[in-house]
Backbone bond lengths (Angstrom), bond angles and torsions (degrees), N, CA, C in turn:
res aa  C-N    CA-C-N  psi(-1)  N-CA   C-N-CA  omega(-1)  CA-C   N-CA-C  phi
1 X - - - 1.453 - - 1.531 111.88 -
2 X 1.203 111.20 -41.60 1.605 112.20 156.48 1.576 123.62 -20.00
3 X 1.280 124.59 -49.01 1.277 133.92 178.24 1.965 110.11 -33.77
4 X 1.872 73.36 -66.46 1.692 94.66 -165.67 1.590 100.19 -78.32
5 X 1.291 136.46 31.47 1.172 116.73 171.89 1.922 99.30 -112.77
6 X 1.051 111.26 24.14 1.445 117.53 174.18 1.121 101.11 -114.42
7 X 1.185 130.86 149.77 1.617 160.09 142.65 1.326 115.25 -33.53
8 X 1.588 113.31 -51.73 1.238 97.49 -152.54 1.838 85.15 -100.58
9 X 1.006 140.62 -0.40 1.486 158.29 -170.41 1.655 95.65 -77.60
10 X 1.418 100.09 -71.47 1.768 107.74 175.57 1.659 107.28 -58.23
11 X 1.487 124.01 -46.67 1.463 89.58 170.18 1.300 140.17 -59.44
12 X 1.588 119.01 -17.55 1.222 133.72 -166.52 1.420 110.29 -70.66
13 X 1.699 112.88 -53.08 1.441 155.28 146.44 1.967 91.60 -12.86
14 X 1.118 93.22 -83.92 1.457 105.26 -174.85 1.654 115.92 -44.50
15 X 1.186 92.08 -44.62 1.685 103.47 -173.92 1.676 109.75 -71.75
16 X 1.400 90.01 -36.22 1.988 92.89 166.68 1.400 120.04 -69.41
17 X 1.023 119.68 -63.12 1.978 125.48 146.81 1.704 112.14 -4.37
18 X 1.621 114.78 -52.68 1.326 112.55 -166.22 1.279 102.65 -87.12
19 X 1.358 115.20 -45.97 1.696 119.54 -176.83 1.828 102.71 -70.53
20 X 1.195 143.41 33.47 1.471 147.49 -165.72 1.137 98.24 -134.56
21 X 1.410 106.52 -45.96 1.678 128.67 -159.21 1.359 95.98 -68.94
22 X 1.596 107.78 -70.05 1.335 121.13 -174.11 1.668 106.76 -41.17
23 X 1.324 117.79 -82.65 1.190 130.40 159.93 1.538 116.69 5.22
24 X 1.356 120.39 -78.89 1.105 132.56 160.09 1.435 111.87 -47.45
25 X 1.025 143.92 -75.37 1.711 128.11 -170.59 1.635 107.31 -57.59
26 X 1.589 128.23 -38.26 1.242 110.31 172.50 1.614 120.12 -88.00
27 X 0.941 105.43 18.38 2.041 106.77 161.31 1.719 104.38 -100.71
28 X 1.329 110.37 -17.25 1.522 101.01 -177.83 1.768 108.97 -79.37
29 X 1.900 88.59 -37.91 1.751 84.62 171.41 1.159 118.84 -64.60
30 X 1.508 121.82 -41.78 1.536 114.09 177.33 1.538 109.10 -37.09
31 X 1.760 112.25 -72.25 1.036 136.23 -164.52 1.648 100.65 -33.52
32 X 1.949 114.34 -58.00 1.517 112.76 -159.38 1.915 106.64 -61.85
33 X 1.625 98.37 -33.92 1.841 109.16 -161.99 1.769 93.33 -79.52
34 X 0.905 137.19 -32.96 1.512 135.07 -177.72 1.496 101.57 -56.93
35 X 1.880 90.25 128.69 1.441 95.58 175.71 1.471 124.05 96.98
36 X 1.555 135.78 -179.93 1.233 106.46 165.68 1.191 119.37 -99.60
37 X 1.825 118.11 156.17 1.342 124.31 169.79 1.439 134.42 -37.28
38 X 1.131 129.11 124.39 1.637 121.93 -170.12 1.705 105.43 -90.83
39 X 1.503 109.18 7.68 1.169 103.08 171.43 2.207 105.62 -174.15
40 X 1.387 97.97 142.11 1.690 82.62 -161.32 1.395 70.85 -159.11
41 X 1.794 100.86 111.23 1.399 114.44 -167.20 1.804 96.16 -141.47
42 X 0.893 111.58 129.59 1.955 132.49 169.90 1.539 95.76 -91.40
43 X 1.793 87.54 114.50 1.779 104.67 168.72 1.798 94.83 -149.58
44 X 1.464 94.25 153.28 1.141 140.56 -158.15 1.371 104.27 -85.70
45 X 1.636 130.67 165.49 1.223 125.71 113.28 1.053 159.95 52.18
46 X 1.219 99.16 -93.26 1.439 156.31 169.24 1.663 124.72 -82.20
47 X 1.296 113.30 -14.70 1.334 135.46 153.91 1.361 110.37 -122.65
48 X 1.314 148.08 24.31 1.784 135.78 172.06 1.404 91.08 -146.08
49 X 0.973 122.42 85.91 1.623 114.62 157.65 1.487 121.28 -61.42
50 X 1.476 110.42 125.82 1.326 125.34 158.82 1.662 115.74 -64.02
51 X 1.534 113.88 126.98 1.318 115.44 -165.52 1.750 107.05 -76.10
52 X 1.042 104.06 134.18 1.336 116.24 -177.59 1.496 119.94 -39.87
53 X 1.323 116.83 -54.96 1.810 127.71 159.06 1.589 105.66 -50.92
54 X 1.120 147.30 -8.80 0.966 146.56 -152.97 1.710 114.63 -54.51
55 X 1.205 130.99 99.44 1.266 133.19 -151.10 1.903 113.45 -107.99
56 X 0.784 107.66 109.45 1.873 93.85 -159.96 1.666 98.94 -80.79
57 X 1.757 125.06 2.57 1.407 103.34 148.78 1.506 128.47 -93.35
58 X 1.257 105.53 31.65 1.234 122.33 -160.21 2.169 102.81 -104.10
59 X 1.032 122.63 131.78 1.461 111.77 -168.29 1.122 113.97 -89.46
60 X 1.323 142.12 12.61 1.530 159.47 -138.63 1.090 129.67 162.04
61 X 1.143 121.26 108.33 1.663 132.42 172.32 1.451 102.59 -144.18
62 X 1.653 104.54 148.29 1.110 117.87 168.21 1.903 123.01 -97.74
63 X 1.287 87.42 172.75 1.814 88.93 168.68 1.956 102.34 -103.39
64 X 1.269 111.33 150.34 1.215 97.13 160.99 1.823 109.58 -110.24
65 X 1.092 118.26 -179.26 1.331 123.10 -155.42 1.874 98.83 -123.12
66 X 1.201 114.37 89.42 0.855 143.50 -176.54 1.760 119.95 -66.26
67 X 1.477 130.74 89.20 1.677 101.91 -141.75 2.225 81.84 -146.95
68 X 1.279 95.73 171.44 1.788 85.91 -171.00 2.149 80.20 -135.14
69 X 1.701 70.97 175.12 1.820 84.06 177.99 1.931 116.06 -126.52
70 X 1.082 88.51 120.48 1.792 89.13 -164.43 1.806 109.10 -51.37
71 X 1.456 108.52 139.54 1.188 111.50 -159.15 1.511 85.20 -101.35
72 X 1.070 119.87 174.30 1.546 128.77 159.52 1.675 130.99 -122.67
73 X 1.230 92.49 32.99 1.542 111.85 163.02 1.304 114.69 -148.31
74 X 1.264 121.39 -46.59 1.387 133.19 -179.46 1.380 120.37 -114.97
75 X 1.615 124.88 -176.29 1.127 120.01 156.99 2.048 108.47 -80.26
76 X 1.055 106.18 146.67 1.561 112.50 173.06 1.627 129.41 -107.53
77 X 1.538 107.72 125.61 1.441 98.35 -173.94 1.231 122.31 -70.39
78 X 1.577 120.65 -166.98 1.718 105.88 -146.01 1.994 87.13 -79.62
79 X 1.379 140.50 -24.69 1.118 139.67 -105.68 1.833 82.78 -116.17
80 X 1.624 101.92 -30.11 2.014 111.82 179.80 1.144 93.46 -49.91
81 X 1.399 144.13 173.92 1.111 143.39 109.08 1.527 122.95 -129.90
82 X 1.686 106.88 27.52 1.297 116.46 -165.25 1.687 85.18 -71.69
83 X 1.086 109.38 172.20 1.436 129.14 174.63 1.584 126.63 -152.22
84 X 1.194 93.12 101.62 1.715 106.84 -157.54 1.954 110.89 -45.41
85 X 1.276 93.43 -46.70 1.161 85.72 -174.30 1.847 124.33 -91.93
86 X 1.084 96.47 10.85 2.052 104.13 152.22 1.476 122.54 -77.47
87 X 1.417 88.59 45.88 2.118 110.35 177.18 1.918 83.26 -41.89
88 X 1.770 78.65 -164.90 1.663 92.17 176.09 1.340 119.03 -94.84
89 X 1.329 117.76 -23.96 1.325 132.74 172.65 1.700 102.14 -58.66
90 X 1.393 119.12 -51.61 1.988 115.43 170.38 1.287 111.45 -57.63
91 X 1.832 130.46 -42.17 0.899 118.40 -150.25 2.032 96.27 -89.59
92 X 1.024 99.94 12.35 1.635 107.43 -172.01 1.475 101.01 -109.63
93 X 1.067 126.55 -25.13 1.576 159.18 -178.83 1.894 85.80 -70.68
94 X 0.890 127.05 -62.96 1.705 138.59 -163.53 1.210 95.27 -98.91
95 X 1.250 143.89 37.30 1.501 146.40 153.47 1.714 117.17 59.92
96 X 1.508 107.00 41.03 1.420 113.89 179.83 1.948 88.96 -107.28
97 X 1.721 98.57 132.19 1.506 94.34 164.46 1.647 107.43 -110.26
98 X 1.577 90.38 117.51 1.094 101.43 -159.41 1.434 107.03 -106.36
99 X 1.308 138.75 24.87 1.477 169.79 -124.22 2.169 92.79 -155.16
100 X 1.582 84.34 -62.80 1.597 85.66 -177.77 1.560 115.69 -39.38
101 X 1.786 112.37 -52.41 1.293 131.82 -146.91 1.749 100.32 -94.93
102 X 1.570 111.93 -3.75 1.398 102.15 -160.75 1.506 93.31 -93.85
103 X 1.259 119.73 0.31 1.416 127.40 159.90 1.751 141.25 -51.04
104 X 1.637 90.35 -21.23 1.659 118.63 -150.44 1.539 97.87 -143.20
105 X 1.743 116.01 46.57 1.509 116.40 173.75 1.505 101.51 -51.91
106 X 1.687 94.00 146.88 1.513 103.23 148.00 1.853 103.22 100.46
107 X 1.779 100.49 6.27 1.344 112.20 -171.18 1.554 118.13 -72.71
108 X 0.623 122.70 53.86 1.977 149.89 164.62 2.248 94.01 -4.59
109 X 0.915 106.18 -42.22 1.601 110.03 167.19 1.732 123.41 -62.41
110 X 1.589 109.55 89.93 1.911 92.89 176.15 1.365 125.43 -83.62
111 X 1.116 92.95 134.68 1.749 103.83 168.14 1.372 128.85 -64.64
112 X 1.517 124.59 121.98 1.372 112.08 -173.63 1.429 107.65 -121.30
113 X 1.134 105.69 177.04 1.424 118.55 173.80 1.897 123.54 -178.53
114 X 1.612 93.88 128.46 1.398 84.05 178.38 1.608 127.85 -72.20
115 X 1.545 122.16 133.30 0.998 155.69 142.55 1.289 142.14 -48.79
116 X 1.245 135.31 145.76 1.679 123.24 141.94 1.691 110.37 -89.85
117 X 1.235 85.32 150.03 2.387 95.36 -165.54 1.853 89.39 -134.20
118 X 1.419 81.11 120.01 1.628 99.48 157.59 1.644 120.31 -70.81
119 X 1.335 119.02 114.89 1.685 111.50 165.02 1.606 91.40 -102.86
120 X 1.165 92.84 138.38 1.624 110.85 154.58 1.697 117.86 -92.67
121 X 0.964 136.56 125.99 1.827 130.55 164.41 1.385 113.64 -113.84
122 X 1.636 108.99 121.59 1.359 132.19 159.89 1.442 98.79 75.49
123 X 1.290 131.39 43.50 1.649 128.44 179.86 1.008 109.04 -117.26
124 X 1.659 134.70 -116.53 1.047 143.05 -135.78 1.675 104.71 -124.32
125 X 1.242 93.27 -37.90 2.007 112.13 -179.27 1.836 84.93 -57.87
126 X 1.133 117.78 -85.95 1.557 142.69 160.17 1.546 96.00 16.04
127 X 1.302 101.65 -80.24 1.835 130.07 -163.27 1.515 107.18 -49.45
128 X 1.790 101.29 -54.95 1.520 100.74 179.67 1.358 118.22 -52.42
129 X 1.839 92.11 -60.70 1.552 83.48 168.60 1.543 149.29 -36.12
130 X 1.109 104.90 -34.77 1.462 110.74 177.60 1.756 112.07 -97.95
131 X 1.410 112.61 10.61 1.208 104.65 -171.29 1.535 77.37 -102.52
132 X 1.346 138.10 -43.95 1.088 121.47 -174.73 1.704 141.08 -83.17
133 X 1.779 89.89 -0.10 1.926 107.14 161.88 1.662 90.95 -77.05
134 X 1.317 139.35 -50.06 1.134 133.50 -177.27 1.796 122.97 -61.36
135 X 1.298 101.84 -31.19 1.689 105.18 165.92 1.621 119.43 -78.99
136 X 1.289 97.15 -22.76 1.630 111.72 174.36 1.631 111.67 -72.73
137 X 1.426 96.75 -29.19 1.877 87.86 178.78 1.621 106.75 -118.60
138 X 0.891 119.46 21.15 1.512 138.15 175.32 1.871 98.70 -78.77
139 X 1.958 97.07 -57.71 1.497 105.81 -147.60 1.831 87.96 -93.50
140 X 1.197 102.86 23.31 1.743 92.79 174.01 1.465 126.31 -67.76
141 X 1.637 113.74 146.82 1.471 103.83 165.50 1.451 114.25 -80.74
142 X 1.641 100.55 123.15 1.821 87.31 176.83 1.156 113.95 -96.37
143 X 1.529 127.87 53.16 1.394 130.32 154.35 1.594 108.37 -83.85
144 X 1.433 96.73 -29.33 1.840 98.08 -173.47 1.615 112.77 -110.29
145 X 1.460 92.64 100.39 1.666 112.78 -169.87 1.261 106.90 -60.36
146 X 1.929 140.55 -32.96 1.005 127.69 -149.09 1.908 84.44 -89.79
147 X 1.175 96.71 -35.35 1.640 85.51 -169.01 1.590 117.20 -74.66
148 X 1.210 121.84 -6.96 1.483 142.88 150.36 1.757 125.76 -40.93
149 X 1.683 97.73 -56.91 1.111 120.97 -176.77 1.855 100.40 -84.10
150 X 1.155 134.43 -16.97 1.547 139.10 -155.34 2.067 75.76 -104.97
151 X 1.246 132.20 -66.31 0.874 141.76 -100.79 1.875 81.17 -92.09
152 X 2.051 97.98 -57.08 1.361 110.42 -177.87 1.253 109.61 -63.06
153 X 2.112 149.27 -19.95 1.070 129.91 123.36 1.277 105.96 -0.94
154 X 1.148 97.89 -98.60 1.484 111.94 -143.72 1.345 125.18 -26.51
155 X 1.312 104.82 -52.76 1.840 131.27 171.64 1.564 93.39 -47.70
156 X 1.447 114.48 -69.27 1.966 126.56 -162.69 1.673 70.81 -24.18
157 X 1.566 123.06 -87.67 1.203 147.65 -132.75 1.310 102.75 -52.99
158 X 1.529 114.12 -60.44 1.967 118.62 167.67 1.565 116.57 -33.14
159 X 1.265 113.77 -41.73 1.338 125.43 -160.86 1.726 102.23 -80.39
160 X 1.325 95.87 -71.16 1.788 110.94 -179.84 1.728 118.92 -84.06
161 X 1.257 114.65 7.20 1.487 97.83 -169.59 1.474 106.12 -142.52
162 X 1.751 113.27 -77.05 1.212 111.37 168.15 1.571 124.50 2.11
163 X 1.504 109.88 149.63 1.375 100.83 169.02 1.501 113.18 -95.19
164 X 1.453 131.05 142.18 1.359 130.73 -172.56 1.838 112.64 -91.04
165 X 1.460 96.37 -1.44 1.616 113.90 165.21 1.549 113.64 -50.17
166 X 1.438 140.14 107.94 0.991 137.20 148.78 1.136 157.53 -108.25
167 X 1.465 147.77 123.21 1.756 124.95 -162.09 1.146 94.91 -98.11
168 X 1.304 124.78 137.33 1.225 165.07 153.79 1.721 142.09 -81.39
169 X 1.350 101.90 -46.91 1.324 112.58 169.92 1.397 99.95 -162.18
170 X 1.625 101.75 179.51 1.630 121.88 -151.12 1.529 99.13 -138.48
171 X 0.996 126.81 -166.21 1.665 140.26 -173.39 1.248 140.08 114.58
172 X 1.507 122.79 155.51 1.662 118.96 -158.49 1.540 120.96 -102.59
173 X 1.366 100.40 22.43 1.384 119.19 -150.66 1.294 110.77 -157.30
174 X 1.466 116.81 88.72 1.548 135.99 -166.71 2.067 90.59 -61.01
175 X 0.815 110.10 -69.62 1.692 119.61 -176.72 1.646 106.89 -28.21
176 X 1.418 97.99 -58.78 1.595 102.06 -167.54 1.469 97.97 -69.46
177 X 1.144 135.76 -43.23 1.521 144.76 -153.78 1.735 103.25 -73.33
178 X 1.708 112.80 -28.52 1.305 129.47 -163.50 1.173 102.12 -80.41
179 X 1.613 106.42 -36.96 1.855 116.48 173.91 1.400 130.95 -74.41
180 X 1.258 104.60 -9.90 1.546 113.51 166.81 1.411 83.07 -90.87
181 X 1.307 147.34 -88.37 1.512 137.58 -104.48 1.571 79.97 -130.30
182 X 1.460 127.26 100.06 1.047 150.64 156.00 1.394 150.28 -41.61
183 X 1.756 85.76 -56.62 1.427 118.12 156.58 1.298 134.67 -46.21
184 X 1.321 144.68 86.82 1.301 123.57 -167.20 1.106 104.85 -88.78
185 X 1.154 139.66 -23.13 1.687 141.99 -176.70 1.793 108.04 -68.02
186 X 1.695 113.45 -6.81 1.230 110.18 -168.88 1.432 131.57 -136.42
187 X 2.221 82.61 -13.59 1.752 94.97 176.67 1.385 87.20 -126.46
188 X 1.524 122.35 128.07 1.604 121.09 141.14 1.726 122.76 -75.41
189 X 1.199 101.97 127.83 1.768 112.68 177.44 1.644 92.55 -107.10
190 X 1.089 90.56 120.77 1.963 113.80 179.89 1.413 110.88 -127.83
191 X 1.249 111.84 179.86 1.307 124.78 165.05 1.274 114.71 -120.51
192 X 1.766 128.21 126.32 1.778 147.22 -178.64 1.231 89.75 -134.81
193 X 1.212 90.01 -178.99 1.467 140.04 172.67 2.001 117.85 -110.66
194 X 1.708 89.52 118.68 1.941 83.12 -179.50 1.527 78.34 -121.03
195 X 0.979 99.87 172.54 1.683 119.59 -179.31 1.348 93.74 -170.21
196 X 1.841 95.38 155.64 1.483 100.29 -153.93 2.132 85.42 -137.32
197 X 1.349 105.30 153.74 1.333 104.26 178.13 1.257 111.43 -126.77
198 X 1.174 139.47 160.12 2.018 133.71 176.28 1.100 93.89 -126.48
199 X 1.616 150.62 18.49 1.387 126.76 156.58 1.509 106.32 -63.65
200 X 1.663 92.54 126.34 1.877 102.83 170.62 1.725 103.65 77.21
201 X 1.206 130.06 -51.84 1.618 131.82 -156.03 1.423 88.15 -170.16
202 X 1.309 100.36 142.76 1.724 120.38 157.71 2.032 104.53 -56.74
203 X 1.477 79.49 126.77 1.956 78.14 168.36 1.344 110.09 -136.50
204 X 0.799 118.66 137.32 1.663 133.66 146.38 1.948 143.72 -56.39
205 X 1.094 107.65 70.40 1.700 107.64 -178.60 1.292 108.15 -73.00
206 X 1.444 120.29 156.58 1.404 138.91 120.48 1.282 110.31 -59.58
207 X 1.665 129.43 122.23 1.581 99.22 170.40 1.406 86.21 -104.20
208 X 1.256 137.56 -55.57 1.464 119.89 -163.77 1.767 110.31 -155.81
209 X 0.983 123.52 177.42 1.612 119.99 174.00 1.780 90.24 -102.12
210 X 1.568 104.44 134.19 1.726 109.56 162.75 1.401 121.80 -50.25
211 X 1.479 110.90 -28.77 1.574 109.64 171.11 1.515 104.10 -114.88
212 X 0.927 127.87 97.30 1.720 117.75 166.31 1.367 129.27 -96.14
213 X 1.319 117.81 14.50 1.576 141.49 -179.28 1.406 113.96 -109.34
214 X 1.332 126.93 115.97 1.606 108.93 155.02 1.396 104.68 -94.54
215 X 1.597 125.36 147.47 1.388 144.81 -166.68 2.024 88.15 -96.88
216 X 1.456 111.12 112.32 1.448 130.80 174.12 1.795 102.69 -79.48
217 X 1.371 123.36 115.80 1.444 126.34 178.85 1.507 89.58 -90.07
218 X 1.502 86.55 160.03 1.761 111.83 -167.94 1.550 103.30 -58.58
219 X 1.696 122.91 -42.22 1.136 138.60 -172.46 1.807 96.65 -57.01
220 X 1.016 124.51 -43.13 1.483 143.96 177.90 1.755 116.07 -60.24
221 X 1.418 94.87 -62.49 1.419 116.68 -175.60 1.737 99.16 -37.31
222 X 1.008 113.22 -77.94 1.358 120.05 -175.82 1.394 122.90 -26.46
223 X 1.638 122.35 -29.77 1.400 116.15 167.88 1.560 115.72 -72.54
224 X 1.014 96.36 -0.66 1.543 89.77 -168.39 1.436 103.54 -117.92
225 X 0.981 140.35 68.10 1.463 137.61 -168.70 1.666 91.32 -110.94
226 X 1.158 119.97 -39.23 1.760 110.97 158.76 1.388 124.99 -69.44
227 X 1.280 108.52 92.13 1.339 103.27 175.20 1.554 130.20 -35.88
228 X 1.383 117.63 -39.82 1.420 138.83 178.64 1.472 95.31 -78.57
229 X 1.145 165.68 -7.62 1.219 154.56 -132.68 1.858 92.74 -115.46
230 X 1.721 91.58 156.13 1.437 101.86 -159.80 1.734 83.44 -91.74
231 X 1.331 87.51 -179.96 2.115 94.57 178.02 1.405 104.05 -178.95
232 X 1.139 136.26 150.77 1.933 138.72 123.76 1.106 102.08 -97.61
233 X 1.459 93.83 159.68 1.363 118.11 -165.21 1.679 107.42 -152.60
234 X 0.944 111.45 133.07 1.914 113.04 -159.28 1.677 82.51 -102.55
235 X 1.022 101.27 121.35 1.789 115.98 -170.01 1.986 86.01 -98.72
236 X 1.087 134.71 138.85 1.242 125.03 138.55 1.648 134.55 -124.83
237 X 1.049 138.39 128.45 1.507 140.09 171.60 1.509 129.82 -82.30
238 X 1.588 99.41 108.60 1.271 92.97 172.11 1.465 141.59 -81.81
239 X 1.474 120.09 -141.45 1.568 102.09 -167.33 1.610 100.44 -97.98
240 X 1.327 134.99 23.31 1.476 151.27 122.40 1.326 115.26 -58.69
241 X 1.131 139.31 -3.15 1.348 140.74 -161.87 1.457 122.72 30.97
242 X 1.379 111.27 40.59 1.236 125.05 -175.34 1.912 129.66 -128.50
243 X 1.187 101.80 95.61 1.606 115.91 -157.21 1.487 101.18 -35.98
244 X 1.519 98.90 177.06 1.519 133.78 -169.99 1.210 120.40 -145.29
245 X 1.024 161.19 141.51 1.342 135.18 153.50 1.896 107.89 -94.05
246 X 1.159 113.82 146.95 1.240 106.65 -166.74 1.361 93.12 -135.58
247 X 1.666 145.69 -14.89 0.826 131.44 148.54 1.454 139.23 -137.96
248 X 1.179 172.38 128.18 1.495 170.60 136.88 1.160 131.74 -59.83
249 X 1.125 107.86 113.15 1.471 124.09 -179.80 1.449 123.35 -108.68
C-alpha cells in the first residue's frame, strides 16, 4: 500500500489504467474490422439519426440506428416493437422455455435474451409497409376531412421520411441466419435483445439492438454540420458484429 500513498505513484497507476483501457478498446476494433465484413449495408438519413444536442464543437457524436418491426396488419410506429411472428414455437427456437413460464400467467416481468436480429433495408418489409399506408388512405371515407388530412400525412411520411430499416427475423446462429438472408448489402445480422412476456398471451419484443449507435469520425463529422442534411452512409459490420461507418455521402 506504500506504493499508492504517493502522488506521483497514483498518477503513474492512473496513466497505466488509461493506456490498458485504450489498448483494449482499440484491439477489439482491430479484432471486429479484420477480415471481411459480415454485413456492408447503405442507409440514409432516414435510418441514422443525428442526436438532437448535436454540437459541432463537440469532437464526437454518434448516429443512432433508427430501425422499425414488421407489423402484421399494419404499418407500425417506431415505439411497437411487438413482432408478430416471435409466436412460441420462435421464441422456443431462441432458447426461451416458454412451457416453464406458461405456468405463472399474468407475469408482468419480461424475459430477455441476447440474440442475432435480421434488419432488412429498403426491400420487401419496406414495400408492404407502404403499400399498406397507401391502402389505408385509398379505402378512406371522404366525408371525414380531418381523417383525410391525418391519413395523407401519414403516407407524405411513409414515402419521404419513415425509416425503410426493418427486423424481420431472429436467431442463435449467425451461419444458419447468413443462409437464409444472403445478401449482405441488404440484410444486417447483429446482435439485440428480444424478450418475450406471457401476461394475457405469449408475446414477442424487439427490445433493442446491443449496439444502437454508430461512432461518427472527425474525418466524417464534417459532412454533417447540417443537422437536417440528407446523406448515405455505407454502414459496415465486422466479425464482432459491430458497425463502422466507412463512408458518407
Amino acid at each position: 500500500m506504500k506504493f499508492l500513498n504517493s502522488s506521483r505513484n497514483l498518477f503513474l497507476l492512473s496513466f497505466l489504467v488509461i493506456i490498458l483501457t485504450n489498448t483494449f478498446i482499440f484491439a477489439n476494433i482491430y479484432i471486429n474490422r479484420f477480415g471481411d465484413a459480415t454485413s456492408n449495408v447503405v442507409l440514409s438519413e432516414r435510418e441514422l439519426t443525428v442526436p438532437y444536442n448535436y454540437n459541432k464543437e463537440n469532437s464526437s457524436i454518434s448516429l443512432r440506428i433508427k430501425y422499425r418491426v414488421a407489423g402484421e396488419n399494419t404499418h407500425q410506429p417506431y415505439y411497437n416493437k411487438k413482432a408478430y411472428w416471435l409466436n412460441e414455437k420462435k421464441l422456443q427456437e431462441l432458447g426461451f422455455d416458454t412451457k416453464k413460464y406458461n405456468k405463472y400467467k399474468n407475469q408482468r416481468s419480461p424475459l430477455k435474451k441476447e440474440v442475432f436480429i435480421v434488419l432488412e433495408q429498403n426491400a420487401q418489409a419496406y414495400k408492404r409497409s407502404l403499400r399498406l399506408a397507401q391502402e389505408e388512405f385509398s379505402n378512406l371515407d371522404y366525408k371525414q376531412k380531418s381523417n383525410i388530412k391525418r391519413k395523407k400525412e401519414n403516407l407524405r411520411i411513409e414515402k419521404e421520411e419513415n425509416s425503410r430499416l426493418f427486423v424481420i427475423d431472429a436467431g442463435i446462429d449467425y451461419a444458419k441466419l447468413r443462409q437464409l438472408y444472403t445478401d449482405k448489402t441488404k440484410y444486417i445480422i447483429a446482435k439485440g435483445t428480444v424478450r418475450f412476456s406471457n401476461y394475457a398471451n405469449i408475446n414477442g419484443y424487439i427490445d433493442k439492438l446491443s449496439i444502437s449507435n454508430v461512432h461518427v469520425t472527425l474525418k466524417h463529422k464534417n459532412l454533417l454540420k447540417n443537422k437536417n442534411a440528407k446523406f448515405k452512409a455505407l454502414i459496415k459490420y465486422g466479425s464482432r458484429y459491430e458497425p463502422w461507418i466507412s463512408e458518407i455521402n
